[in-house]
MARBA-514889 format. One record per residue: x, y, z of N, C-alpha, C in turn. Coordinates in steps of 0.2 Angstrom, whole numbers, padded with zeros to 4 digits, always signed. Example, Ala and Ser with C-alpha at 12.3 -4.5 7.8 and 13.67 -1.06 7.14 Angstrom:
REM residues 2
+0066-0028+0039+0062-0022+0039+0066-0016+0039;+0064-0011+0035+0068-0005+0036+0064+0000+0039;
***
This chain:
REM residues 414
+0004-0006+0000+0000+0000+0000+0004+0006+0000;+0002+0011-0003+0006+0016-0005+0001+0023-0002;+0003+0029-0003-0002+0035+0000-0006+0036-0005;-0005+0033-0010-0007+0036-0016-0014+0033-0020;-0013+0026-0016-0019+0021-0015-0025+0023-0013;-0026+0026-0008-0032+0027-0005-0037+0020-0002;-0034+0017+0000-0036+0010+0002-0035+0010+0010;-0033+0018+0013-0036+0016+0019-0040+0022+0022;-0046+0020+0024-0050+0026+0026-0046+0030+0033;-0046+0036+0033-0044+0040+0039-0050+0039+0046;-0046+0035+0050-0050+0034+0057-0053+0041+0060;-0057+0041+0062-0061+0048+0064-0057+0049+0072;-0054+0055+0072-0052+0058+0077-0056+0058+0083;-0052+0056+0089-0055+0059+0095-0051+0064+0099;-0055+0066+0105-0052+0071+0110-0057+0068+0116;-0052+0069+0122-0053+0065+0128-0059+0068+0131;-0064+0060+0133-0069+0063+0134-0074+0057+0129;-0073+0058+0124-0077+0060+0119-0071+0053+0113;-0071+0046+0117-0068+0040+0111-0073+0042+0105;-0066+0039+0101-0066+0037+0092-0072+0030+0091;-0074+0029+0086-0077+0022+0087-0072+0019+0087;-0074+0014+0090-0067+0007+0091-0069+0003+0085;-0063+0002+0081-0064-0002+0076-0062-0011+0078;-0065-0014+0074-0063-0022+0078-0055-0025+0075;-0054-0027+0082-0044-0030+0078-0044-0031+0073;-0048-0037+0070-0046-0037+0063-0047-0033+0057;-0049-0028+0057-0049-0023+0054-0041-0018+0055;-0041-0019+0062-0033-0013+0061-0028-0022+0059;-0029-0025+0059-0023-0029+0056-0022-0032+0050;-0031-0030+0046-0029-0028+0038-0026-0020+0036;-0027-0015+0041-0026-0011+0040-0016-0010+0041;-0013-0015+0045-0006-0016+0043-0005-0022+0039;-0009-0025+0037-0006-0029+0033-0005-0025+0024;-0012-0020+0024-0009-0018+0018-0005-0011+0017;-0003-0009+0024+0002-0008+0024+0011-0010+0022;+0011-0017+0025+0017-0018+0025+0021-0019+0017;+0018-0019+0012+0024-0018+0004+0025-0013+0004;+0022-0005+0006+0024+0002+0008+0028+0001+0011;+0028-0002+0016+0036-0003+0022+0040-0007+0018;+0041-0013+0017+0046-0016+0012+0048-0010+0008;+0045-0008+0004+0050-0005+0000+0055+0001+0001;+0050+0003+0006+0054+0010+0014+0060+0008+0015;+0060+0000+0017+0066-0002+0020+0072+0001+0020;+0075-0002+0014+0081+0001+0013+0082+0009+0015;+0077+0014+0012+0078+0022+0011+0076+0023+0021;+0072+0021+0024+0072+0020+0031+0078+0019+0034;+0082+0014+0032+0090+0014+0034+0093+0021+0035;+0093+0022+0028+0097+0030+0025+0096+0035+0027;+0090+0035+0030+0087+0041+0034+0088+0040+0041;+0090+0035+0043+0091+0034+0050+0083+0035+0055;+0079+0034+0054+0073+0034+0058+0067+0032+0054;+0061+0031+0057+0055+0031+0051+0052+0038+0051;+0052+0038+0046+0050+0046+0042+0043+0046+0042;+0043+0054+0043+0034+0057+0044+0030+0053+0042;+0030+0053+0035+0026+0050+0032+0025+0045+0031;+0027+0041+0034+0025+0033+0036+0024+0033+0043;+0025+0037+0047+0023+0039+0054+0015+0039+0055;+0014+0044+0051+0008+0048+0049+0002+0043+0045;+0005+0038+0040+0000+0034+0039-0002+0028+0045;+0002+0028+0049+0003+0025+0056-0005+0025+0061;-0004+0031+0060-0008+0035+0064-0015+0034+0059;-0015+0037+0056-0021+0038+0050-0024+0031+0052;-0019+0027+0049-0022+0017+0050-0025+0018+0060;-0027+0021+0064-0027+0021+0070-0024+0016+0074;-0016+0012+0072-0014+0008+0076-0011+0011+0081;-0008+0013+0083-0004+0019+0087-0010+0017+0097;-0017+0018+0094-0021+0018+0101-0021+0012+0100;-0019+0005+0099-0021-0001+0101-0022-0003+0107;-0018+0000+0113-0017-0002+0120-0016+0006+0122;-0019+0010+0121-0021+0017+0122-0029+0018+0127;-0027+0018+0134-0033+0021+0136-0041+0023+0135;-0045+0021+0134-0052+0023+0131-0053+0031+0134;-0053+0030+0139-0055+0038+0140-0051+0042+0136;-0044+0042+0135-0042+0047+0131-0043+0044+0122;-0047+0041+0122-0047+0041+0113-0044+0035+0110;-0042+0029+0116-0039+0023+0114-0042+0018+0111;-0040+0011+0110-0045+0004+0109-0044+0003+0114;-0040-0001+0118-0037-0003+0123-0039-0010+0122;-0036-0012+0117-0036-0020+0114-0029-0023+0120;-0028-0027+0117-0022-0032+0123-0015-0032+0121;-0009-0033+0124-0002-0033+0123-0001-0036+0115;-0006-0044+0117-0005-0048+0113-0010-0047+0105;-0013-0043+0105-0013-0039+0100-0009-0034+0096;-0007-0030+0102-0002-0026+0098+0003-0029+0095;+0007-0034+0098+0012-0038+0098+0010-0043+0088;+0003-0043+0088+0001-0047+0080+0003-0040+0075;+0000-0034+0077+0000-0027+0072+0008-0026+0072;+0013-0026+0076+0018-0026+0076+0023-0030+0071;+0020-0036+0073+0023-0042+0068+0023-0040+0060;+0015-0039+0059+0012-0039+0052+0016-0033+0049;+0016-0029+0054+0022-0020+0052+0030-0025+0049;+0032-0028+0055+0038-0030+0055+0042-0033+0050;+0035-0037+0046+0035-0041+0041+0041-0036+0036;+0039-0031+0034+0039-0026+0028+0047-0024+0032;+0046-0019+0035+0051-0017+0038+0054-0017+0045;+0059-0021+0047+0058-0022+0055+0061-0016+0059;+0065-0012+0056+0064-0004+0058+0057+0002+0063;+0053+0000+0056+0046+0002+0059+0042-0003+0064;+0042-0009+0062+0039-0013+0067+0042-0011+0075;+0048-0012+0075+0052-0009+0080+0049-0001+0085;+0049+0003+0081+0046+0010+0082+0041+0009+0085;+0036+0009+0080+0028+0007+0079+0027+0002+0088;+0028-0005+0089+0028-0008+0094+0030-0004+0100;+0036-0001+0101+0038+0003+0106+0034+0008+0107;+0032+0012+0102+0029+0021+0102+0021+0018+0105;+0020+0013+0102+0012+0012+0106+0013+0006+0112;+0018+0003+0114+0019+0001+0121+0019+0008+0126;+0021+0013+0124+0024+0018+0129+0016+0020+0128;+0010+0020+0126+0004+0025+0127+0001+0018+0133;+0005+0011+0132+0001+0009+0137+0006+0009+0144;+0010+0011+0145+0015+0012+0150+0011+0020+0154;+0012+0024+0149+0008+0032+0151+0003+0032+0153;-0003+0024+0154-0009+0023+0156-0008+0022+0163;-0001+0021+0164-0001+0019+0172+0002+0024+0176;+0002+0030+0171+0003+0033+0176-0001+0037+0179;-0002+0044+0183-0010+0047+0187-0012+0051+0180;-0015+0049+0182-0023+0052+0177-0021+0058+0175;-0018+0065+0178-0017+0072+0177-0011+0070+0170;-0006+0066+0171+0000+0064+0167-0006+0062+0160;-0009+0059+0162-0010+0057+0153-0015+0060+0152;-0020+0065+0154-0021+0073+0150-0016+0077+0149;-0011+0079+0152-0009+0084+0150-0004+0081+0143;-0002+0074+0138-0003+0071+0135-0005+0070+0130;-0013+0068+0129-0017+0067+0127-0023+0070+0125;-0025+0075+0130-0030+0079+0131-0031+0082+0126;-0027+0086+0123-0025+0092+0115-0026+0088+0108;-0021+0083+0111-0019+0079+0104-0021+0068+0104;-0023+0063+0104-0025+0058+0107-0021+0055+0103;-0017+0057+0097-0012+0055+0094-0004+0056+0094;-0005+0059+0099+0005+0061+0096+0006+0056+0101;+0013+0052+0099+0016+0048+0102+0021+0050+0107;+0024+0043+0111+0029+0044+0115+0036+0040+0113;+0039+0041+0116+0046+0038+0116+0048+0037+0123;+0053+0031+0126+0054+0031+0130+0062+0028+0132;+0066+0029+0137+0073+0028+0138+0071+0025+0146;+0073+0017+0144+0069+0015+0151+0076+0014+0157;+0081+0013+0153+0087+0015+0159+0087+0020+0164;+0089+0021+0169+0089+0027+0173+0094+0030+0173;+0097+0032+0169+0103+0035+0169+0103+0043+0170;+0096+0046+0171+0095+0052+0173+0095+0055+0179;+0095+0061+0181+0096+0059+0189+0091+0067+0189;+0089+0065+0197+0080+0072+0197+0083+0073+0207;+0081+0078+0205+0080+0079+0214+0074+0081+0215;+0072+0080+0223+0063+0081+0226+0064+0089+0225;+0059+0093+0223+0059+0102+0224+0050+0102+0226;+0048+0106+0229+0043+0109+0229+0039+0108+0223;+0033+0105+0221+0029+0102+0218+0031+0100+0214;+0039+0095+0212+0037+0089+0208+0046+0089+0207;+0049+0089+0202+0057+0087+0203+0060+0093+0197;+0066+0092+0200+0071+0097+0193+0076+0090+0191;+0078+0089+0185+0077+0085+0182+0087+0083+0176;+0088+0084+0175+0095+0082+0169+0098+0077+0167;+0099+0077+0163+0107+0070+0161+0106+0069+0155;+0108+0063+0154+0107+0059+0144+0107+0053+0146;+0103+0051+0140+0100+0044+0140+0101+0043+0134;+0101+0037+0132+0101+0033+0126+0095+0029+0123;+0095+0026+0117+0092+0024+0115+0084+0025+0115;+0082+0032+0111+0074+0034+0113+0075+0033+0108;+0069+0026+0106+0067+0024+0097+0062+0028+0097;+0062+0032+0091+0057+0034+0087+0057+0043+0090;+0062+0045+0093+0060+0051+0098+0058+0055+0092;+0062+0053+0085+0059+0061+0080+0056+0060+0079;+0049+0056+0078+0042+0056+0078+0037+0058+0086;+0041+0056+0092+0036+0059+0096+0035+0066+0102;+0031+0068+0101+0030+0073+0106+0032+0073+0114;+0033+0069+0117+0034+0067+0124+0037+0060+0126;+0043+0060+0132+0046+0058+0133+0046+0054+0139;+0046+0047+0143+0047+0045+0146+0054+0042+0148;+0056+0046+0154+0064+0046+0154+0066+0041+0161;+0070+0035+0161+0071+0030+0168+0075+0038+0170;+0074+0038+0177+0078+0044+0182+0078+0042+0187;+0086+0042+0191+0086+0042+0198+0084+0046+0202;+0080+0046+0207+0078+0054+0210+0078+0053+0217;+0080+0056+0220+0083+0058+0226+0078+0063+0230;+0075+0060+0234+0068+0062+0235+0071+0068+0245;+0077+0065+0246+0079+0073+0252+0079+0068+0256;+0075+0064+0257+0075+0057+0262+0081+0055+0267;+0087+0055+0262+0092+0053+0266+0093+0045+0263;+0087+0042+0258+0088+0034+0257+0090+0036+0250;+0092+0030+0247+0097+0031+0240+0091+0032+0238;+0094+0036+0230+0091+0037+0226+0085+0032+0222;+0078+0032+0222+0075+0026+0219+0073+0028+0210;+0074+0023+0206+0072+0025+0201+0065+0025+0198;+0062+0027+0193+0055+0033+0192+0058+0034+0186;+0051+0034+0184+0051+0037+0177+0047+0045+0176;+0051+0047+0173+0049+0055+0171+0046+0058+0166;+0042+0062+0165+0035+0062+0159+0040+0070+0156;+0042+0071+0149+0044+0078+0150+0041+0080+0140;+0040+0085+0140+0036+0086+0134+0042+0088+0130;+0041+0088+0123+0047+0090+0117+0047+0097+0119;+0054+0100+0119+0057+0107+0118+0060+0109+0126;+0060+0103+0131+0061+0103+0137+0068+0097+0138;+0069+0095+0130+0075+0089+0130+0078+0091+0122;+0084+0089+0121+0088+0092+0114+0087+0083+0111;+0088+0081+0106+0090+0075+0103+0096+0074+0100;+0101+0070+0101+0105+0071+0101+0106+0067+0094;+0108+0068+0087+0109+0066+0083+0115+0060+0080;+0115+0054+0085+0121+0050+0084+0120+0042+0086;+0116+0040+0078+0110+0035+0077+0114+0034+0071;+0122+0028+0072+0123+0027+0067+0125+0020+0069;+0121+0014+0067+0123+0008+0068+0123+0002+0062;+0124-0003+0064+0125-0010+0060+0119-0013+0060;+0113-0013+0063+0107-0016+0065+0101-0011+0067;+0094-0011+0066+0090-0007+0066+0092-0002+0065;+0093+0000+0059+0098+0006+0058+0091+0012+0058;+0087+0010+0054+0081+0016+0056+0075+0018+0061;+0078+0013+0066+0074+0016+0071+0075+0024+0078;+0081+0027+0074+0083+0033+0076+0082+0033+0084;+0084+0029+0086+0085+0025+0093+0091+0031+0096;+0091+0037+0097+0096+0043+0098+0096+0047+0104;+0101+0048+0106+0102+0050+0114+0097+0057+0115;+0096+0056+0122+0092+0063+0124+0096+0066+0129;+0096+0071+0128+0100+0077+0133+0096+0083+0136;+0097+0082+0142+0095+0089+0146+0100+0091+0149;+0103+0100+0146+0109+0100+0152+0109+0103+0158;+0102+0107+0157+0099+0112+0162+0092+0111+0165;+0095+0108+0170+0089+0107+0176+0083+0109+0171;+0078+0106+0170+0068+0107+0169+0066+0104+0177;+0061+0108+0175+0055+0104+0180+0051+0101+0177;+0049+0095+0183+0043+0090+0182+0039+0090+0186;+0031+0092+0185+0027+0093+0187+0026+0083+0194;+0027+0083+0199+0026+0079+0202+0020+0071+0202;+0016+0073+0197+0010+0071+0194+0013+0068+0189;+0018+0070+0184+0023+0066+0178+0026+0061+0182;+0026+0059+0184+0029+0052+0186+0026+0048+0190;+0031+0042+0190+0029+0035+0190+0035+0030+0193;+0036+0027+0199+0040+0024+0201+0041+0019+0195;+0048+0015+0195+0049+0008+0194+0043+0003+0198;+0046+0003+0204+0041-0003+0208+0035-0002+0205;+0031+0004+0205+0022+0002+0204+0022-0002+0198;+0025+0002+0192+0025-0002+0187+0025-0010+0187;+0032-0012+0191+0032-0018+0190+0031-0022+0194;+0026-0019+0201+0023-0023+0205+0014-0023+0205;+0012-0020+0200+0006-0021+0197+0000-0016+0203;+0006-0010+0203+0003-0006+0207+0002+0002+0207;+0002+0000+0199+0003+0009+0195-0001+0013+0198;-0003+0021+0197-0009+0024+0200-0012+0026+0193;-0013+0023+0189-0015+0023+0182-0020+0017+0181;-0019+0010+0185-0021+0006+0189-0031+0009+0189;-0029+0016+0193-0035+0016+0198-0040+0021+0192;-0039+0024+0187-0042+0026+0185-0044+0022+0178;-0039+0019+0176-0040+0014+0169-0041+0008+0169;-0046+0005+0170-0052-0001+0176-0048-0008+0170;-0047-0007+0165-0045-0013+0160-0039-0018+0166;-0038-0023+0165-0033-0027+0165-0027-0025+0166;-0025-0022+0157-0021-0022+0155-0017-0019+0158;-0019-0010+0163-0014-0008+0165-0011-0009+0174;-0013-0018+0174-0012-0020+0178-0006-0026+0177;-0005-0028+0169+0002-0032+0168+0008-0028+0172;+0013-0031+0175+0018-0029+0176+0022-0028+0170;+0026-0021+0170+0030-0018+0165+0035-0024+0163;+0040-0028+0165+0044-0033+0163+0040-0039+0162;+0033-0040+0162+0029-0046+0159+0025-0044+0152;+0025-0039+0149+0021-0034+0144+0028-0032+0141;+0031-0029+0142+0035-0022+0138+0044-0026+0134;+0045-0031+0135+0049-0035+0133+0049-0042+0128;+0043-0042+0129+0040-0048+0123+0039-0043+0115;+0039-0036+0117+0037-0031+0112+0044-0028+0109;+0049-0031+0114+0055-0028+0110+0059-0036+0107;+0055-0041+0108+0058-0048+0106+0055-0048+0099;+0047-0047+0100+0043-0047+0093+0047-0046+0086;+0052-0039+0084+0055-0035+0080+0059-0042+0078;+0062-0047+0081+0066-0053+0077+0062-0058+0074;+0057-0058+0076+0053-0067+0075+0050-0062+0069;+0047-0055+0068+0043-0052+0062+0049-0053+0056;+0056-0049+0060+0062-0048+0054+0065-0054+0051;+0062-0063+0055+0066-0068+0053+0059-0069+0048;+0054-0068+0050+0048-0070+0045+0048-0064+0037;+0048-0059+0038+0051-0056+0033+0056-0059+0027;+0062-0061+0031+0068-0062+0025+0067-0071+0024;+0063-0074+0026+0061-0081+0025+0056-0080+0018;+0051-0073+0019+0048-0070+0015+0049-0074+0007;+0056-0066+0009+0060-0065+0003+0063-0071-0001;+0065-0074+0003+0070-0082+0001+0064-0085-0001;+0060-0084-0001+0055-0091-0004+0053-0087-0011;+0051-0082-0010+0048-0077-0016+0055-0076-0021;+0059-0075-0019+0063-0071-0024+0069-0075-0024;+0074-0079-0020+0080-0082-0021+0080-0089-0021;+0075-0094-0021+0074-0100-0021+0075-0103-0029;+0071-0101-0032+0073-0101-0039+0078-0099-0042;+0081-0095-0039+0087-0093-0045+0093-0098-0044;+0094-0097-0051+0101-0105-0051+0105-0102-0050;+0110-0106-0048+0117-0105-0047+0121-0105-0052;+0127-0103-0050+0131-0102-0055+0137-0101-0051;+0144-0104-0056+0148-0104-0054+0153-0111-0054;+0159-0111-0051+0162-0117-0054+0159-0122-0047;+0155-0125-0046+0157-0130-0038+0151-0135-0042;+0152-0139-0037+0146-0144-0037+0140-0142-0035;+0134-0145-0039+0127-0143-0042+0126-0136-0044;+0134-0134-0047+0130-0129-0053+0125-0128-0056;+0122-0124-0059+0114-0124-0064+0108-0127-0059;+0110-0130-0052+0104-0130-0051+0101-0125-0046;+0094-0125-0047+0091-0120-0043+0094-0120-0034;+0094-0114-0032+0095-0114-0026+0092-0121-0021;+0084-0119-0022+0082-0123-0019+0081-0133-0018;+0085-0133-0021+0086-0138-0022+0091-0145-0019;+0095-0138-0015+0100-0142-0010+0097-0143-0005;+0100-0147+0001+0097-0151+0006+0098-0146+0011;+0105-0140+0011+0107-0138+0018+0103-0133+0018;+0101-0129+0011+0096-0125+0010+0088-0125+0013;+0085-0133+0010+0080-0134+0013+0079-0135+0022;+0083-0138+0022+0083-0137+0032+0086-0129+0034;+0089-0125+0031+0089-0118+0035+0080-0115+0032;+0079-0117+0027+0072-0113+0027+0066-0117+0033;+0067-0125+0032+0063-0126+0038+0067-0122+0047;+0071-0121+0048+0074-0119+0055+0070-0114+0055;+0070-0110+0049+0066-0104+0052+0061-0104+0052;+0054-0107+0048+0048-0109+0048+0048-0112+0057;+0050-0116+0058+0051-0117+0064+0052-0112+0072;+0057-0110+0069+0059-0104+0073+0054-0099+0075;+0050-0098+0068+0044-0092+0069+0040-0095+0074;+0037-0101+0071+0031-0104+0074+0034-0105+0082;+0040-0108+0083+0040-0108+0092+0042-0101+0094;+0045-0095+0093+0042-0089+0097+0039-0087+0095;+0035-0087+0092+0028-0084+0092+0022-0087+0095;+0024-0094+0096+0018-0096+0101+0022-0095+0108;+0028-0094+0109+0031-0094+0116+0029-0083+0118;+0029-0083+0114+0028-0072+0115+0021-0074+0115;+0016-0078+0111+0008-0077+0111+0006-0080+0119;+0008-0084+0122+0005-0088+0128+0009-0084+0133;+0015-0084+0133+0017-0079+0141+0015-0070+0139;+0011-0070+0133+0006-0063+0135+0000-0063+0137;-0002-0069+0133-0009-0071+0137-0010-0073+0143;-0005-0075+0148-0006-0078+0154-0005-0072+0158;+0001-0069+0154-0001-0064+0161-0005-0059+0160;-0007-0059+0156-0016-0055+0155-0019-0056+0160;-0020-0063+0158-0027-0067+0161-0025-0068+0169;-0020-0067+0171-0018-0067+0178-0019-0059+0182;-0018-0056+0176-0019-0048+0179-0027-0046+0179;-0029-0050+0174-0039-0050+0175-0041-0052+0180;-0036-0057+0183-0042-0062+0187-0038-0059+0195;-0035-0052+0194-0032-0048+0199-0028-0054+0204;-0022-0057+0200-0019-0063+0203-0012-0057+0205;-0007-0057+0209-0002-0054+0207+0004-0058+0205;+0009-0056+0203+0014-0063+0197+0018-0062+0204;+0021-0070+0202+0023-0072+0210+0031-0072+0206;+0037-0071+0208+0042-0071+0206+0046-0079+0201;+0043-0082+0201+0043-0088+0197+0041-0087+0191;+0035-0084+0190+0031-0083+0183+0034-0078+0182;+0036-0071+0184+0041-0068+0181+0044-0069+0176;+0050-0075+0182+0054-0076+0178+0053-0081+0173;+0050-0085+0172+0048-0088+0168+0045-0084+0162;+0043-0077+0162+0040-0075+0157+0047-0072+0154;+0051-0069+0157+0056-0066+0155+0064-0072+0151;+0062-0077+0155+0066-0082+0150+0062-0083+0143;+0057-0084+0142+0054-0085+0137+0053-0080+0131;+0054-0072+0135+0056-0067+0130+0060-0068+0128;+0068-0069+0132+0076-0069+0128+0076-0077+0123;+0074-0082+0125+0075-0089+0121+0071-0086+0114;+0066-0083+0114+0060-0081+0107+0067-0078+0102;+0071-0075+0107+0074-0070+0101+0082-0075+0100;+0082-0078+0103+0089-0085+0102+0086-0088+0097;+0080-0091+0097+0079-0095+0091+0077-0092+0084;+0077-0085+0082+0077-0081+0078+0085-0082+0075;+0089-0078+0083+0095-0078+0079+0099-0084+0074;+0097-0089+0078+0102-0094+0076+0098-0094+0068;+0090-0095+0068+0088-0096+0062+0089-0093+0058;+0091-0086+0058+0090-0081+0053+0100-0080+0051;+0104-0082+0055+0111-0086+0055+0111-0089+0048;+0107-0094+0049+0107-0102+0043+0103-0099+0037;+0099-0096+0037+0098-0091+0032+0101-0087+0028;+0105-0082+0030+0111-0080+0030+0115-0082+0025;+0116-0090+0027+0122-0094+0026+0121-0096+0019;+0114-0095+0015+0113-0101+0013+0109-0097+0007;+0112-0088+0007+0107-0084+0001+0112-0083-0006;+0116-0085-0004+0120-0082-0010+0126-0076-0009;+0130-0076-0015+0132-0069-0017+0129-0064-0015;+0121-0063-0018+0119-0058-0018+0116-0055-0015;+0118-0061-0007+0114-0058-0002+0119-0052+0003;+0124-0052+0000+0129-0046+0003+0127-0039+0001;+0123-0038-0006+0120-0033-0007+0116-0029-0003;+0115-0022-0002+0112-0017+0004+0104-0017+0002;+0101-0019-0005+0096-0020-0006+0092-0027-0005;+0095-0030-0002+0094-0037+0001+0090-0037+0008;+0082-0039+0008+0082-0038+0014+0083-0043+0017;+0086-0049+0016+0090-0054+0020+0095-0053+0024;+0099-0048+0020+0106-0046+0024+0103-0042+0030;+0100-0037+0029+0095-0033+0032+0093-0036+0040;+0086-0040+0038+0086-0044+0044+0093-0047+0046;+0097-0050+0044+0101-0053+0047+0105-0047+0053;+0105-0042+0050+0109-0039+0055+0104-0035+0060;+0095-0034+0059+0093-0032+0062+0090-0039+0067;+0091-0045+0068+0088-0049+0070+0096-0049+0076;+0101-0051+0074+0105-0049+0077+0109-0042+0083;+0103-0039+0081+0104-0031+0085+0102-0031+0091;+0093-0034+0089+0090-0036+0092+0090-0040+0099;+0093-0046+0097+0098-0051+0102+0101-0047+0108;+0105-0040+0106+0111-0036+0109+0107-0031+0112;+0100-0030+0114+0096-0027+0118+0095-0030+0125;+0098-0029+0132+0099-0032+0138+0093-0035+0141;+0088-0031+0138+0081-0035+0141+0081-0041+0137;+0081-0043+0130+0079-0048+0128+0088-0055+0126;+0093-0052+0129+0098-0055+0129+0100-0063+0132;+0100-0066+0128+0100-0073+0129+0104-0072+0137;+0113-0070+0136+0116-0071+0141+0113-0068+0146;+0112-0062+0146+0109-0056+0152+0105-0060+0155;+0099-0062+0153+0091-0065+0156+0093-0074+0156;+0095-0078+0155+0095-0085+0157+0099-0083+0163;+0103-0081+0163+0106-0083+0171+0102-0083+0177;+0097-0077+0178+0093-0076+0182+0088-0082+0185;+0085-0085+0175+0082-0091+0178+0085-0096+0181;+0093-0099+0179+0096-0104+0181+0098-0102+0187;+0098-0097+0190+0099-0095+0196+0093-0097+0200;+0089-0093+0198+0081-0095+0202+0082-0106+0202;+0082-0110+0198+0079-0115+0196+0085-0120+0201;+0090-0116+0202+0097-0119+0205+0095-0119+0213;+0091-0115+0214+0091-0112+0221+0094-0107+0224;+0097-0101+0220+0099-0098+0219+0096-0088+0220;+0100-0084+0221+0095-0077+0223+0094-0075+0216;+0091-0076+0212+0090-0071+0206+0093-0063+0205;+0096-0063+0201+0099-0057+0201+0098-0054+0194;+0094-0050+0194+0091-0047+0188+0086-0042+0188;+0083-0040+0184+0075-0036+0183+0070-0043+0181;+0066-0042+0184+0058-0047+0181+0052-0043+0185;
***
């Protein structure tokens, strides 16, 4: 789908208060599905441009995916993680840059739902569409002042920040107490942060995933923030005003199956490709089974099944430990540190068995899979960037569980 098409109708605007009609899931997942040839062919110039650009931004929005997990009162669906995580895929298919974006920038409006009620009108309120971007690290640091915090540092890795209006910043804050600093996340609006332009990498190279700077103290209205703990102990105060489920999942049982999603879409993608475009073409050259079609070798067909494979166990292993902790945060269960962690191994294994798959892939395209217009090569390097995100990180996250299952004090986030 192109802009030029006209194939998708513009969702009717809301303002809070006053929701949009809810369209049913299968609709916004034909609405990314005829999206994504417009994203493939993006891909490449997506790279080049280092971020996803307005205009695919903008058709984003248009398509109403962006609310999927967006609060109703302010204009959302408020459909389920594991929805988003299908619209994501279907994006990712095309381009895993956007899919990437796209998953995050609308994770963060369900993040923003947890926090008080005043935070997501001043947000939302004006606009039910502009996005967010988030840097979950705390490498920021705030002090307690007289209604709400002063605030500075640099942070890394805010995907998509040049498409969104507001920023969700991890920050250490130091509340006068005399106890360490505890980490919070901080709500701060664009023109209150500089973006620091140095989004130059080997993998996801268009997700404009680029450092945030603040060098001078801003303030933060006291009401923009959000502990770590509430979050992750299913005790947000966004909880008390947005009655769903949803914003009852714990942040590391929701928010890293969405950053695992981006390699099972990028390994389905370039399987795509290879089936469509590189499987037929004969070989050439001087070696054994010259002239014969690609397809036709044995090592070739078992890399194509690995990744057939691959897709179908994380996508069923991301589709079940989303749904469960759904359905445990409906049934107002709290996640006992077990199922945590058990949810959190199951994110980082999803994206091991992408990589290895998309590895044998790789291996097994040709010559002319070294070219920059190749989306094989593409996912290859984006399926493995992927990998190198600490939350979904094979090494990072198993030890915690092998710790936990040893008898052992788990040492990690879940």
């Amino acid at each position: 789908m192109t802009p030029e098409t006209g194939l998708l109708d513009r969702p009717p605007r809301a303002t809070a208060g006053a929701p949009a009609t809810r369209p049913g899931f299968d609709e916004l997942l034909q609405r990314a599905r005829e999206l994504r040839p417009f994203l493939r062919e993006r891909a490449q110039q997506t790279e080049r441009d280092r971020r996803v650009g307005s205009e695919v931004s903008g058709l984003l929005k248009e398509a109403g995916l962006y609310r999927v997990v967006q609060p109703r009162r302010f204009g959302g669906w408020e459909f389920g993680l594991e929805e988003l995580r299908q619209l994501a895929f279907e994006l990712g298919r095309g381009c895993t840059s956007t899919g990437w974006c796209y998953g995050l920038s609308a994770a963060n409006a369900w993040t923003l739902g947890m926090f008080p009620e005043q935070a997501q009108a001043d947000v939302w309120a004006a606009d039910p569409d502009v996005l967010l971007a988030a840097c979950i690290a705390p490498t920021g640091k705030a002090s307690r002042v007289e209604g709400g915090y002063r605030l500075d540092g640099r942070w890394g890795f805010a995907s998509n920040c040049d498409n969104a209006g507001w920023l969700a910043l991890g920050t250490m804050v130091d509340d006068g107490s005399g106890q360490p600093p505890r980490p919070m996340y901080l709500l701060v609006p664009r023109g209150d942060y500089e973006i620091v332009d140095n989004w130059h990498t080997v993998g996801l190279a268009g997700t404009g995933s680029k450092d945030i700077a603040i060098e001078r103290e801003v303030f933060v209205p006291a009401h923009r923030s959000v502990s770590f703990a509430d979050v992750l102990e299913q005790q947000a105060p966004g909880a008390l005003v947005n009655e769903a489920a949803l914003f009852r999942i714990p942040f590391l049982s929701g928010f890293p199956p969405l950053l695992a999603n981006p390699a099972v879409a990028a390994l389905q993608g370039a399987l795509d490709e290879f089936v469509d475009s590189v499987a037929a073409r004969t070989t050439r050259g001087a070696f054994a089974g010259g002239g014969s079609t690609i397809a036709q070798f044995g090592h070739v067909q078992t890399a194509v099944a690995e990744a057939e494979a691959a897709i179908d166990a994380a996508q069923l292993i991301l589709q079940r430990d989303l749904r469960s902790a759904s359905e445990l945060a409906a049934a107002g269960v709290k996640l006992t540190k077990e199922q945590r962690i058990a949810f959190r191994r199951g994110h980082a294994y999803a994206v091991k068995l992408c990589v290895h798959a998309v590895n044998g892939l790789y291996d097994v395209v040709g010559g002319t899979g070294i070219h920059l217009e190749s989306g094989i090569q593409r996912a290859w390097r984006d399926v493995n960037a992927v990998a190198h995100h600490i939350s979904v990180n094979w090494n990072a996250v198993s030890t915690m569980a092998g710790q936990l299952r040893l008898g052992l004090p788990p040492r990690g986030q879940f």
